[in-house]
N, C-alpha and C positions, 0 to 999 in steps of 0.2 A: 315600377310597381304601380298596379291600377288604383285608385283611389276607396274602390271598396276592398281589397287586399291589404293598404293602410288601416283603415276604419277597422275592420277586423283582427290587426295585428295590436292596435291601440286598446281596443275594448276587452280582450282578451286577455291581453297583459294585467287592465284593469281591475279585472272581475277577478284575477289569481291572485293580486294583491290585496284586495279586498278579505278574499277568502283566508289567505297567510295571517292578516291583520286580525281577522277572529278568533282562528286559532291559537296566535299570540295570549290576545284576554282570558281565553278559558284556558290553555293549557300552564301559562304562567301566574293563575290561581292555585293550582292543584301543591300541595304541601310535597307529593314523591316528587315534584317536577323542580324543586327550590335549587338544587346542584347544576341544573342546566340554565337557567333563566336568571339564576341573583348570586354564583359564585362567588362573584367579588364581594359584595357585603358579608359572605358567610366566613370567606377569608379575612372580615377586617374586622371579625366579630361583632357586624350589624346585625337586627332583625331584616330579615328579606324585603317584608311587605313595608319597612319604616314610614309614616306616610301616608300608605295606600291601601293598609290590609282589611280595615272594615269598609271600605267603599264598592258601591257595585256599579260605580262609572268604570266602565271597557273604556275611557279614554284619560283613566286616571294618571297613566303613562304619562303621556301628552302633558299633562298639566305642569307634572314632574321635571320633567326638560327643560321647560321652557322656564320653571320660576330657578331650574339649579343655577349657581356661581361659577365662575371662573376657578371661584378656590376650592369649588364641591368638586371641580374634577380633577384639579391638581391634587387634593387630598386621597380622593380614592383613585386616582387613573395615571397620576401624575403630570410633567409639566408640559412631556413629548406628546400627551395626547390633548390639553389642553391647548400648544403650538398649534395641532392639527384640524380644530376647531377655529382657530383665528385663523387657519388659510379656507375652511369650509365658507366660512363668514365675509369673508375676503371676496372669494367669487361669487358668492350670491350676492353681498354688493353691487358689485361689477357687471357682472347681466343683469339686476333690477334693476339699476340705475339707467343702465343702458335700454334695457325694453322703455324704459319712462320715455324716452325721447323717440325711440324708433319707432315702437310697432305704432304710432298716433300719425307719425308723419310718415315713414318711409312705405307700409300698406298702402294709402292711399293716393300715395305717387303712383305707385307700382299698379294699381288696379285701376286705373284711370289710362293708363297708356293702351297702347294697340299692337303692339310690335309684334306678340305673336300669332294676332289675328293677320295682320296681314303680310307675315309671313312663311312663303312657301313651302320652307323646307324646317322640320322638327327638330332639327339639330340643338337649335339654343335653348333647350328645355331644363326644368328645374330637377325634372324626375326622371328622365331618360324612358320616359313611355309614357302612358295616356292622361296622368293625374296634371289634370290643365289648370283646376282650381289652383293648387298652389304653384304653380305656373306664374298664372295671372300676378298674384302677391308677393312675385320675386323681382330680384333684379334684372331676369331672363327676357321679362316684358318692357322694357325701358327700350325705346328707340334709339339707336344708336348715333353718337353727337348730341343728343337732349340736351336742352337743358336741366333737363331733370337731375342729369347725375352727379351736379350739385349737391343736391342734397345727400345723395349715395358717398360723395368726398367726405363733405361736414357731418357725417356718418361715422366714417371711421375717425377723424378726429375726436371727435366727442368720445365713444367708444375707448382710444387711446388716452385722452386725459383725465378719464375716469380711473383708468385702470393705473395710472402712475398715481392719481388722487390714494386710490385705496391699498397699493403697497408700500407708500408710503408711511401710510398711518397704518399698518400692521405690523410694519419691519419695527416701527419706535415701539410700538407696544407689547411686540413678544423681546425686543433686546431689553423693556423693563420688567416684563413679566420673567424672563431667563436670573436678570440679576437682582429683584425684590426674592425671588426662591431658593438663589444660593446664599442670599444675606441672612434669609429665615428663617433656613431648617432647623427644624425641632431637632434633630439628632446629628450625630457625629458620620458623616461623610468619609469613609476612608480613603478615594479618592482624592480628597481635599488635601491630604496629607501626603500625597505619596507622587513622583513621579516617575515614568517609565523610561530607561534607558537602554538605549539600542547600540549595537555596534563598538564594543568594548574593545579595548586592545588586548593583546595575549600580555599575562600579567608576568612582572619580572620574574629570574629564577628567585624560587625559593620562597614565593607567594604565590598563595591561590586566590581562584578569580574573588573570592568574597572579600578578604584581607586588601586585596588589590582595590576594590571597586568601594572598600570601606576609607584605606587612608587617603583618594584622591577625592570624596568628598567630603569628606571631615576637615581636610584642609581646605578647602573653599568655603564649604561651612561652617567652621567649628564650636558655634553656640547652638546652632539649631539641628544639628546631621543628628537624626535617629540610629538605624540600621538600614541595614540592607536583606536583599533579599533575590538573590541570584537565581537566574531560570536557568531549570536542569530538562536534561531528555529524560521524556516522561513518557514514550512511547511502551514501551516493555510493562511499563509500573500502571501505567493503567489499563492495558489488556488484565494484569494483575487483579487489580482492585473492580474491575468490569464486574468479571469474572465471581469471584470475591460475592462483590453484591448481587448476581444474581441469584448467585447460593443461599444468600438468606431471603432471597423474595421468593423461590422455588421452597425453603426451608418452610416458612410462614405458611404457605399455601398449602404444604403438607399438615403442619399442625395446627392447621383450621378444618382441613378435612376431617383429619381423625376428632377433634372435638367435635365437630357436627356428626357424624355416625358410628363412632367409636368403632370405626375399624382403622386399621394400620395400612395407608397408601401405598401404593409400590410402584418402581418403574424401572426400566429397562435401561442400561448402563451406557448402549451404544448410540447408533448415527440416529437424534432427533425423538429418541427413545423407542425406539422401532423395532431395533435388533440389541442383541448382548444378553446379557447375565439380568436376572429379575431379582431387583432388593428391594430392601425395604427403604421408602424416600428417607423417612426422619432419617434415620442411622445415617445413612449416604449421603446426604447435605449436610450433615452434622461437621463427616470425616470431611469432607472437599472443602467446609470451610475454616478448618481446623489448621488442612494442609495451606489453605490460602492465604492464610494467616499468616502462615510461618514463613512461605513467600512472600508475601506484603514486606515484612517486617526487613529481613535480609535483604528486598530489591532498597526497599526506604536506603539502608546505610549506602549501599554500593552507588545509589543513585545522588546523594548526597555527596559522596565524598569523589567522586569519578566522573562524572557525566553534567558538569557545571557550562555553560555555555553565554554568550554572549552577548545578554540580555540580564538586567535587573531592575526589580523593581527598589525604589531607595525614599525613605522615608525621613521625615522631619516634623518636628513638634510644634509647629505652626503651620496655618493655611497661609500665610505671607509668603514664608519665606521657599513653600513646596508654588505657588503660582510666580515667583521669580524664576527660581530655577528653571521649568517650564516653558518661562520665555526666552532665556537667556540660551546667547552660546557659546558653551564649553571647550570647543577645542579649535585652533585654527585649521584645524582639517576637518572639512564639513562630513566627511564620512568616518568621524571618530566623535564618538559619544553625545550619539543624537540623544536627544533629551526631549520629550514632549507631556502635555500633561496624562497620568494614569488612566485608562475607563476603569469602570467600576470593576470592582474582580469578577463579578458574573460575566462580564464580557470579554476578558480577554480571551483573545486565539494564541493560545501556547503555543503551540508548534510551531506561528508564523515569528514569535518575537527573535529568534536566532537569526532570521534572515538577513543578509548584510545587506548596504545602503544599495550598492551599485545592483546588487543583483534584483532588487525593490523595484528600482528604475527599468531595467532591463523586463521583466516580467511585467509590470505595467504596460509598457510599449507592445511586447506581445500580448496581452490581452487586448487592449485596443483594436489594434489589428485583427484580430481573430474574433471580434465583435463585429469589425468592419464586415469582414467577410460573413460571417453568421447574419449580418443583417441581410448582405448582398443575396445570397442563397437563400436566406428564409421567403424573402419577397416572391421568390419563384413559385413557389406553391400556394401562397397565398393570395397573389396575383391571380393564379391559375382556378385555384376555387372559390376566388372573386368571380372570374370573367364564367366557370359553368355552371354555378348556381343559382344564375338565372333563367328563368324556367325556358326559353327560347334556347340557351346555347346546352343546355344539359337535355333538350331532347336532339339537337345535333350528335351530343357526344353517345349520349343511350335512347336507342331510335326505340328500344324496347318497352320503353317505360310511356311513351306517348300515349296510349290508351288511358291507363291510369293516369296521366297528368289533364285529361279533357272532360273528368269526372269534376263538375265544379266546385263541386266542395274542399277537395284535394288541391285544386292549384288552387287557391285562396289560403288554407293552412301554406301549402309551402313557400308562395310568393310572401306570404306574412313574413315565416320564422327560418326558412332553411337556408339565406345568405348571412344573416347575424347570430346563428346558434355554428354555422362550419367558420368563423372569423372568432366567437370566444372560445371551441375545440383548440382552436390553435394555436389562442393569447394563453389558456391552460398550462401549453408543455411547456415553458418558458420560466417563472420562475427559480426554480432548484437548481438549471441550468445557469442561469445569469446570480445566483448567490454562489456557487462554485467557482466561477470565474473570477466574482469579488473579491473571495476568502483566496483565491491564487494568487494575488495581487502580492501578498505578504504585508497586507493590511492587521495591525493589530487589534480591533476591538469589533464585536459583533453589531454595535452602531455604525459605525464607520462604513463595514461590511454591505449593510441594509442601506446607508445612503448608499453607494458605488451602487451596488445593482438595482437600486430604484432608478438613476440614472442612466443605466443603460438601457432597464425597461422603458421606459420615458421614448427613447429612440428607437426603442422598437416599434414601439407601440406608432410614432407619428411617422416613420417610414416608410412600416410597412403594412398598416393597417389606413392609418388616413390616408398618405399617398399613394400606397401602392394599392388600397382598393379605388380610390379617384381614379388613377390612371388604368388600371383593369376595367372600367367598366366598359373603355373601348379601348381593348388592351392595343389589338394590331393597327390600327389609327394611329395612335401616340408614339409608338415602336418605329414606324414610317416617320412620323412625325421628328424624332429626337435622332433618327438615322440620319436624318436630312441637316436638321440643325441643329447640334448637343447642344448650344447656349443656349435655347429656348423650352428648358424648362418651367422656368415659372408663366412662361406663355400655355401651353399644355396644360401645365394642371390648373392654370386659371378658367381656362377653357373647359375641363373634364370635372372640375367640380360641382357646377349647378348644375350637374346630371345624377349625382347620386345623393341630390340633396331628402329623397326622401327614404334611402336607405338609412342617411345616420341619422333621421326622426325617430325610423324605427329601430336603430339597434341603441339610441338614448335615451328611447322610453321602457324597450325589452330591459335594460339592464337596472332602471330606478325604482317598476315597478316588481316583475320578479326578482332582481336582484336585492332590493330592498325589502322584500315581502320575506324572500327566503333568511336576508339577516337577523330581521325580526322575530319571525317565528322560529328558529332554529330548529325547524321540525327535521332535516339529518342530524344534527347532535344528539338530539332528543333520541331518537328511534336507535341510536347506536348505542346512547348510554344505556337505553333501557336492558338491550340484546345481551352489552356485556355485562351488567350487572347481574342478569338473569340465568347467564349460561357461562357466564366466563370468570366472574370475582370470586374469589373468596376470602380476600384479608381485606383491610381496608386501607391498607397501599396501590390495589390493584382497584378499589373503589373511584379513590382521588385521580389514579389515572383515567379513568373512564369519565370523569365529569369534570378532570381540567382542562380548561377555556383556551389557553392559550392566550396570545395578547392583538392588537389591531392588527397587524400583518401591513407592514407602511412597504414593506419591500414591493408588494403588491398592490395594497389600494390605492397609493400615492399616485404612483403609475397609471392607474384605470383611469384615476378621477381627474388627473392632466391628459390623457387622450379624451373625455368628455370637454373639456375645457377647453383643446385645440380644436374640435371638431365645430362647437358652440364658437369661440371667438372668429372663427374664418368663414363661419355660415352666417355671423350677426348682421352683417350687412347685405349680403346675398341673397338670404331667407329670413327676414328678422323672425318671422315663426319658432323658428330654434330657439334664442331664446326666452320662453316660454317655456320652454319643457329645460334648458339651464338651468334654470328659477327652478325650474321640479324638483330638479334632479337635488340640487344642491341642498335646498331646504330641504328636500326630505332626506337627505343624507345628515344634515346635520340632525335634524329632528330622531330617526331611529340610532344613529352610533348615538349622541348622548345618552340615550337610554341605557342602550346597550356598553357606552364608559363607564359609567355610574352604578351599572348592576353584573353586567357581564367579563367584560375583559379583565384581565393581569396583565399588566407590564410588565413584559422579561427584562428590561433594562431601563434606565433614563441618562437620555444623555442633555435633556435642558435646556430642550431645542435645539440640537443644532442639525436639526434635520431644514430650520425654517431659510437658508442661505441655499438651500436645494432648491426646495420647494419656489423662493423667490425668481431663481435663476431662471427655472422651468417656465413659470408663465411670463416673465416676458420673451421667454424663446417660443413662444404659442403666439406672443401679442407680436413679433417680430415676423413670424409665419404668417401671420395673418394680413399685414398691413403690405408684405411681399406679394400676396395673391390676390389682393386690391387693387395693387399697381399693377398687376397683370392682367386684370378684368376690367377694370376702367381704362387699359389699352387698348383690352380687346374693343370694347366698347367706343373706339376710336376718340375719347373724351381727350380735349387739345389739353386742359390745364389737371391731367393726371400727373405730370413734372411737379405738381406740388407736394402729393406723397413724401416725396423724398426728404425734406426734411425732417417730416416723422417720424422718419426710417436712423435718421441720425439721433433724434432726440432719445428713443428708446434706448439707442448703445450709449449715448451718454449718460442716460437716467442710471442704467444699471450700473454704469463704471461709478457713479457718483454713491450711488446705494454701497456697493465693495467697498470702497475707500471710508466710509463716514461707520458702517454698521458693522463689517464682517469679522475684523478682529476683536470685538467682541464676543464672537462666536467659535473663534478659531481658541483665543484662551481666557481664562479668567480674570477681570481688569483685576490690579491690586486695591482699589477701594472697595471690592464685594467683599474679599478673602479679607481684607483685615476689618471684618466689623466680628465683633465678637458673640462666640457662641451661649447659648444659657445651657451647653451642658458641657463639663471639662471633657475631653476626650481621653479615653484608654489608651495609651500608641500603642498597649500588646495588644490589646483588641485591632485595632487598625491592621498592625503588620499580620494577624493572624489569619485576619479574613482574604488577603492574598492568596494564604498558601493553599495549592492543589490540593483536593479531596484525596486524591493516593498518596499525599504525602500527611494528613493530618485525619485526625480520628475526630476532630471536634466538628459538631454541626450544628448549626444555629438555629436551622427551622425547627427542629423536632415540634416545639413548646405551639408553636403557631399551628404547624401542619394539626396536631393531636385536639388542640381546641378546634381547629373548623371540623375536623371528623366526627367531633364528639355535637356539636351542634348539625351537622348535616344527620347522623343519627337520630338526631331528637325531632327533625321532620317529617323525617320517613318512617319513623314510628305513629307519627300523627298522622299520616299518610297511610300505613297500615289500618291503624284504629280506625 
């Protein structure tokens, strides 16, 4: 990339961030706009503006972030999103700390040598074309043997015992932030009380599974055993109950029409309402829910008394004695009556709790596998529109387009944007894909779920995005290369990296400044709630669907922000320039998601961090990436005392075995001195065992009371909003 093709991809990005960030101030003013920009307070029946509403500082935002608590966002965001802030915090550390040392000393090594003045051939370049300035300020310009590279060693040291310094002291403080939270809750936890049992035996003649799964833990238990709570095939009963409730949100809609024009709605009986017989809607959702009903009710008995299966959930009148259970184990046959602790009922996957141990094991292995290979194959194409989206090999491939590419203006936009806008096209198709694969696993909870495919993303992402666009940039080179010698990989990509050192400048700035512009200003939510509120609602079911937020999406931004993070750790020495825009990226990712926790997002689940044993594992697999492609560049670099590496290279697998052993089964279950501190509110166990049971088998629903206040308070805005 040319250097003025940088500067324009950076300034550009700038100026739309900019632009985003105004939009923000004035559009997250406006009274109709409160459902898009401050949902979460209206759900927790705050005022929107709390704070902020008479101020006419545009950066009142800002001020708000930065003075809120740790507990301001466990309160309103919980404690997964609070975890996710101490790993935001964690890496800005980590690159600040480290720029503090690098970019003062390792710049001015770097720009003081000559190596690429006087030499002949362009190969060892930062940018793999003409951008010489950051050339110069890399490790590209270091003579090879220097002495210099010294300091490029005690580089990544420093770098590495920074970064063990800082997850150190994150792991202790979210393992005491995880158990100050379970010690504390204001409310009763039905989780807490309950665990999930897998892999039940076929119960004797003449008992059923409930009877059965009640007296073998009554007699293990028998001061503390609740009830039980047996999972049934639910597939038929909730096509049932689907059904059911679409009937009365299609019903609602009709008696919101006729109130608004006092005519009587009608529609067509057949395929999508297109074709058949013309009724009148009220009457005809009336009968269909009528009939639904009477199915409901009949599937309920049949499904109870018939379709009992090999999974329960089993209760107890203490949080002791449900986090013993939990750990303990039950049967000398490890594939009879797995026992682990319950998720919350919002997350369990019904359908996967039936699944037996061995076939768990078995479907695992095949996913893996078929990961392996989905990554194998992904890289193909990726690779490939790595290697022609660079404006030289895309007029080889379309001699067509050459004219228009020698239009200056044009090749400047697309040397800018058109390699890192076809690499997030393609990171795009990926998660729905890698959450299905999860949920195959025959994993039980929708947390659980979101970790697995965060980690697979994670490997996607550093496969075949960081290396496999590194090694595309001179695809057929490396292809010869690793034909010749398969064990010298990490020689290749050590070699093929300082050449596309200034594509991932600019797909790390593309993604902090648009990508952070766009999160802030939610200007597509916004324009979608408005279209469907305008032309698509009519009750105010179909309202709160148009303007609910959803929650952080960890399956996916986790993943984005560890390929930032591997890209930034393996350039920090290379290019200390990188991190710089780390520091950007990070702080202002902390800086707009707090915002955006604090006003915008819903938590669909909390699991109480334990997403943060992911999240640790990942960067030091980025810090172990990294220190691997140092040894391979300070080889290249012919550097005699590059053998020193190597026990860095150990230290890190120690560091992490030593972190597992001391911090993770705190995270795997609940130690028994959280669970036995006591609650200040007594728990209901009908309450507990109720909120287990499946929406098609139970008529009780908890939100009404909640949903009906924030609708009634989101009215009251957009009346003021009218006015």
């Amino acid at each position: 990339m040319e250097f003025e093709s940088f500067l324009v991809s950076l300034g550009t990005s700038a100026v739309i961030f900019v632009v985003l960030m105004l939009l923000f101030t004035w559009l997250s003013r406006r009274p109709g706009n409160v459902s898009v920009y401050y949902p979460n307070r209206i759900l927790k029946g705050m005022d929107p503006w709390e704070g902020s509403s008479l101020t006419r500082n545009p950066f009142a935002w800002i001020r708000e972030a930065f003075t809120s608590t740790e507990q301001d966002v466990v309160k309103l965001s919980g404690v997964d999103t609070a975890v996710y802030f101490v790993f935001l915090s964690t890496v800005l550390g980590i690159f600040a700390l480290s720029a503090l040392l690098l970019l003062p000393t390792l710049l001015p090594i770097s720009a003081t040598d000559n190596s690429l003045k006087n030499s002949r051939s362009a190969t060892d370049t930062t940018s793999n074309g003409t951008f010489s300035q950051l050339d110069n300020l890399s490790m590209a310009n270091i003579t090879k043997k220097s002495s210099r590279l010294w300091a490029f060693l005690g580089a990544v040291y420093w770098v590495s015992l920074v970064t063990y310094f800082m997850l150190w002291k994150a792991y202790k403080h979210v393992a005491a932030l995880r158990a100050e939270a379970l010690m504390s809750s204001e409310e009763v936890l039905p989780e807490q009380y309950a665990i999930l049992v897998r892999d039940i035996p076929s119960p004797p003649n003449g008992e059923t599974q409930k009877e059965f799964v009640d007296s073998y833990f009554r007699e293990i238990y028998p001061e503390t055993f609740y009830r039980s709570l047996v999972v049934t095939e639910n597939s038929k009963i909730n096509k049932i109950w689907e059904d059911l409730e679409g009937y009365k949100k299609k019903l609602a809609r009709a008696e919101a029409v006729f109130a608004a024009t006092s005519n009587r709605p009608t529609n067509k009986t057949g395929l999508l309402g297109l074709v058949g017989e013309r009724v009148d809607s009220i009457d005809y959702y009336t009968k269909l829910i009528n009939e639904s009903v009477t199915k409901l009710e009949a599937e309920q008995r049949k499904v109870l008394a018939e379709k009992q299966q090999t999974a329960a959930v089993v209760f107890f009148t203490d949080r002791v004695t449900a986090a013993l259970a939990a750990q303990s184990l039950h049967c000398q046959m490890v594939d009879k009556w797995t026992v682990t602790e319950a998720p919350e009922p919002r997350q369990l996957i019904w359908e996967n709790l039936k699944i037996k141990f061995f076939s768990r094991i078995v479907r695992q292995y095949l996913i893996y596998f078929l990961v392996a290979i989905t990554i194998l194959f992904y890289m193909i194409p990726i690779a490939f529109v790595s290697a022609i989206t660079t404006l030289g090999n895309l007029q080889k491939a379309l001699p067509f387009i050459k004219p228009i590419v020698e239009i200056a203006f044009i090749r400047t936009i697309l040397q800018s944007y058109l390699p890192q806008i076809a690499l997030i096209v393609f990171l795009a198709m990926l998660p729905k894909f890698l959450m299905f694969l999860s949920k195959s696993e025959g994993i039980p909870s929708q947390s659980h779920a979101i970790r697995a495919a965060s980690g697979k993303y994670f490997y996607f992402s550093v496969l075949n995005v960081f290396i496999g666009v590194t090694l595309a940039g001179s695809l057929f080179d490396n292809l010869k290369a690793l034909e010749k010698k398969p064990n010298s990989i990490i020689t290749v990509l050590a070699t093929s990296l300082p050449k596309n050192a200034t594509f991932f400048l600019t797909y790390v700035a593309l993604k902090f400044f648009v990508g952070y512009g766009l999160e802030l200003s939610r200007i597509i939510p916004l324009i979608i709630f408005h279209l469907k509120k305008k032309y698509l609602c009519k009750t105010e079911a179909e309202v709160k669907e148009a303007w609910y937020p959803g929650d952080l999406s960890y399956a996916t931004r986790v993943p984005s922000d560890m390929l930032i993070l591997t890209i930034t750790f393996c350039y920090s020495v290379i290019a200390p320039l990188i991190l710089v825009f780390g520091v950007i990226y990070f702080g202002l990712g902390w800086l707009i998601l707090r915002n955006q926790a604090l006003k915008v997002y819903v938590p669909s689940y909390e699991s109480y961090g334990r997403m943060w044993p992911h999240i640790h594992t990942r960067i030091l697999a980025a810090l172990f990436l990294f220190q691997l492609v140092m040894f391979g560049y300070l080889g290249i670099k012919l550097f005699v005392w590059t053998i020193l590496l190597v026990p860095l290279i150990f230290i890190s697998l120690i560091f992490g075995y030593v972190c597992r052993q001391k911090f993770y089964k705190g995270f795997e279950h609940t130690a028994l001195e959280v669970a036995c501190r006591e609650l200040k509110q007594r728990p209901d166990l009908e309450e507990v065992f109720r909120a287990y049971i499946p929406h098609s088998l139970s008529t009780h629903k908890g939100d009404d009371h909640q949903f009906k206040g924030a609708m009634s308070r989101y009215q009251d805005y957009a009346a003021i909003s009218a006015a």
